[in-house]
C-alpha positions in Angstrom: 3.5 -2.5 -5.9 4.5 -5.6 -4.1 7.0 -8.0 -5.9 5.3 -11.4 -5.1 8.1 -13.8 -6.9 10.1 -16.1 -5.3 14.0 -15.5 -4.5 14.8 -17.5 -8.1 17.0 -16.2 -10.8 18.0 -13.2 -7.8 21.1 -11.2 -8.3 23.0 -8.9 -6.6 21.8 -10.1 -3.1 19.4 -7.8 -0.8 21.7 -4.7 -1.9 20.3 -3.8 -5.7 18.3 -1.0 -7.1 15.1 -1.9 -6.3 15.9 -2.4 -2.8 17.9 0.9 -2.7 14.5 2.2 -4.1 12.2 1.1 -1.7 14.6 2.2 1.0 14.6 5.5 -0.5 10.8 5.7 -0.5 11.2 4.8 3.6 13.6 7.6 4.1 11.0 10.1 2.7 8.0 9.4 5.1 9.3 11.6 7.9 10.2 14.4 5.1 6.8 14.0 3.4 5.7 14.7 7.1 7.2 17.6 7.7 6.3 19.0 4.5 2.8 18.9 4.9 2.3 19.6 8.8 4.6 22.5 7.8 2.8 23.8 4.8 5.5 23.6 2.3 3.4 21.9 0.4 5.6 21.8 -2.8 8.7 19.7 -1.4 5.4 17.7 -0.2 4.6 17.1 -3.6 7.6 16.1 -5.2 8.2 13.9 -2.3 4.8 12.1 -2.9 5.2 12.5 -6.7 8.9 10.8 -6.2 7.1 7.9 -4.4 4.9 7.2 -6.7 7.4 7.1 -9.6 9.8 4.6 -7.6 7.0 2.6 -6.8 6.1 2.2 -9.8 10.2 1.6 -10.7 11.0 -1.0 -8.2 8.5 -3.8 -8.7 9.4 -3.0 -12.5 12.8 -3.6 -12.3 12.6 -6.7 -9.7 10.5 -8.7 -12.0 12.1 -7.7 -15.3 16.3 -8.2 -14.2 15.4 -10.9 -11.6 16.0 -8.6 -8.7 13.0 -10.0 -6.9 14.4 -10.4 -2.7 12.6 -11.5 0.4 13.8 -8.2 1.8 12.4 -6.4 -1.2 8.9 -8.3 -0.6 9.0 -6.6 3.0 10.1 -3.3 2.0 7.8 -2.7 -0.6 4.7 -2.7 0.8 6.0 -1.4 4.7 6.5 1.4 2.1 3.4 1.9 1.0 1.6 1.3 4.0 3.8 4.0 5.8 3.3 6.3 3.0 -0.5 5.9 2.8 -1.1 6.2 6.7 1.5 9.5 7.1 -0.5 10.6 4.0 -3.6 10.8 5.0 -3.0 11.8 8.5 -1.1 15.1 7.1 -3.9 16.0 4.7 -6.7 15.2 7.2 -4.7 17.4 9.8 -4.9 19.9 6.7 -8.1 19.6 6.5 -7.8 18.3 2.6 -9.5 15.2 3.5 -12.2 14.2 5.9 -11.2 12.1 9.3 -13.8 9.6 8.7 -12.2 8.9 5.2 -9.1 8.4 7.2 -11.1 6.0 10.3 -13.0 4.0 7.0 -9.1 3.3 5.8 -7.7 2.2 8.9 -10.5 -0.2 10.0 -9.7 -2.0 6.8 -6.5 -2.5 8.3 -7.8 -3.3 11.5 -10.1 -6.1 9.8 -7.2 -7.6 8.3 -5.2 -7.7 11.3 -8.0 -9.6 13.0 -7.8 -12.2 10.9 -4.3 -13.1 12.1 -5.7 -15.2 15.4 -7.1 -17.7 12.6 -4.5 -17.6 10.9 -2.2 -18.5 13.6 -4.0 -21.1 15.3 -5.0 -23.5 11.5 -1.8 -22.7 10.5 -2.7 -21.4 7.3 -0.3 -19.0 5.3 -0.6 -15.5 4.4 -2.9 -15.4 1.3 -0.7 -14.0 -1.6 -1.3 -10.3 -2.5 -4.9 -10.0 -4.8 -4.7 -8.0 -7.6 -7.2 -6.1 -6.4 -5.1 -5.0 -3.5 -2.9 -3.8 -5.8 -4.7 -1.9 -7.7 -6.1 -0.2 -4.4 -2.5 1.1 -3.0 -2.1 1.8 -7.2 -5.3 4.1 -6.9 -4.5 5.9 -3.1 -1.1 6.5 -4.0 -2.0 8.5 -7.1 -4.7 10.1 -5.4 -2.8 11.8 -2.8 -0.3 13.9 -5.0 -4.1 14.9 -7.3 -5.5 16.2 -4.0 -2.8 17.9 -2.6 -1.9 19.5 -6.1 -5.8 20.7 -5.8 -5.1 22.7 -2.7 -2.9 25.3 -5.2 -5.0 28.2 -6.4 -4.4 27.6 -10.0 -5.9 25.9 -13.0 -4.0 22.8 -12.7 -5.2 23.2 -8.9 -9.1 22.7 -10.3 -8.4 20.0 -12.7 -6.5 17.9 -10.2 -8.8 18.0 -7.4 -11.6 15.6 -9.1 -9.0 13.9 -10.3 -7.7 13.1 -7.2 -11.2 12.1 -5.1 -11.6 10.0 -8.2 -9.4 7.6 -7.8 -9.5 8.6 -3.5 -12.8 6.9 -4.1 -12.2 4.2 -6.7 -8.9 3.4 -4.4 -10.9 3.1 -1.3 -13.8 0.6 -2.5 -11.0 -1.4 -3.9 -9.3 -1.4 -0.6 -12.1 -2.4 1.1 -13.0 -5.4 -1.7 -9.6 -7.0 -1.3 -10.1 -7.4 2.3 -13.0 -9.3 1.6 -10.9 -11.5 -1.1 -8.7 -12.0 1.8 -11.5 -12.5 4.5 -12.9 -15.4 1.7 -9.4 -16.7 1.0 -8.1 -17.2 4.8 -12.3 -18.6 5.5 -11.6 -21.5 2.7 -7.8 -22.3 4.0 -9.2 -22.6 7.6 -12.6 -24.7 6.9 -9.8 -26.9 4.5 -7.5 -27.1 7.1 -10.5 -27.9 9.9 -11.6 -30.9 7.4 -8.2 -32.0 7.1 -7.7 -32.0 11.2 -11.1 -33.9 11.4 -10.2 -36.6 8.6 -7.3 -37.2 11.0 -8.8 -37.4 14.2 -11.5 -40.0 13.1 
């Protein structure tokens, strides 16, 4: 969960817990990978279970102590987005997932990152993270631990598996719905900024 507040009231400089945190998270990725591609698919669970829980700890923390960092702001959500792409490329090479779930996912991105020539050329900032957003890495990031924990042959196995598509799904639509808030938010900052260029030019 990205910490969006400014650098006011920080302490402890770029080196504090939440930091530490996300850093942790980043050092996991490549064991997460391993995990999965190699079928131990417990220590892949507790890694994924163990992001989620720091994920959750890290924004917490920021905001509440004042910890929030403009290296924290970057770290957090490289995080996630490393997490959810090695994610669902180990469980679609597992077969746990579809690959066209995993194409739908990345052209979001990819839609996103094609805003950026607009961006660059009006000027306009980043729009801040949406709620919505939010509560789309909130939803994939819960999902994966529910579907790999649905792979095990046991009754927690069954119960987590709809679980997990659940909010796959729920996470997915809201993925796609804050890239429209964003597609709507950098469209108004540009046609602004074009009206403001204009006024000035006549």
């Amino acid at each position: 969960m990205s910490r969006t507040q400014g650098d006011g009231g920080r302490r402890g400089g770029a080196l504090n817990v939440p930091n530490v945190l996300s850093t942790l998270r980043l050092v996991g990725v490549p064991v997460f990978l391993w995990a999965i591609l190699t079928h131990q698919d417990v220590l892949a669970l507790v890694v994924l279970m163990a992001s989620g829980v720091t994920d959750y700890l890290d924004g917490k923390i920021a905001r509440h102590y004042g910890l929030v960092t403009k290296l924290g702001q970057y770290l957090d959500p490289l995080a996630d987005r490393l997490y959810i792409a090695s994610t669902l490329f180990g469980l679609a090479w597992r077969e746990v997932i579809p690959w066209w779930l995993v194409l739908l996912l990345i052209a979001r991105d990819a839609f996103i990152l094609g805003m950026y020539p607009a961006v660059h050329t009006f000027r306009v900032p980043v729009p801040p993270v949406h709620y919505i957003g939010k509560a789309a890495t909130f939803n994939l990031l819960y999902a994966f631990p529910l579907l790999l924990l649905g792979q095990f042959d046991t009754w927690l196995g069954t119960a987590a598996l709809p679980v997990g598509w659940a909010f796959a799904w729920w996470g997915t639509g809201l993925y796609w719905l804050g890239a429209a808030v964003y597609a709507w938010q950098v469209g108004v900052m540009v046609a602004t900024r074009r009206r403001q260029w204009q006024a000035v030019g006549a």
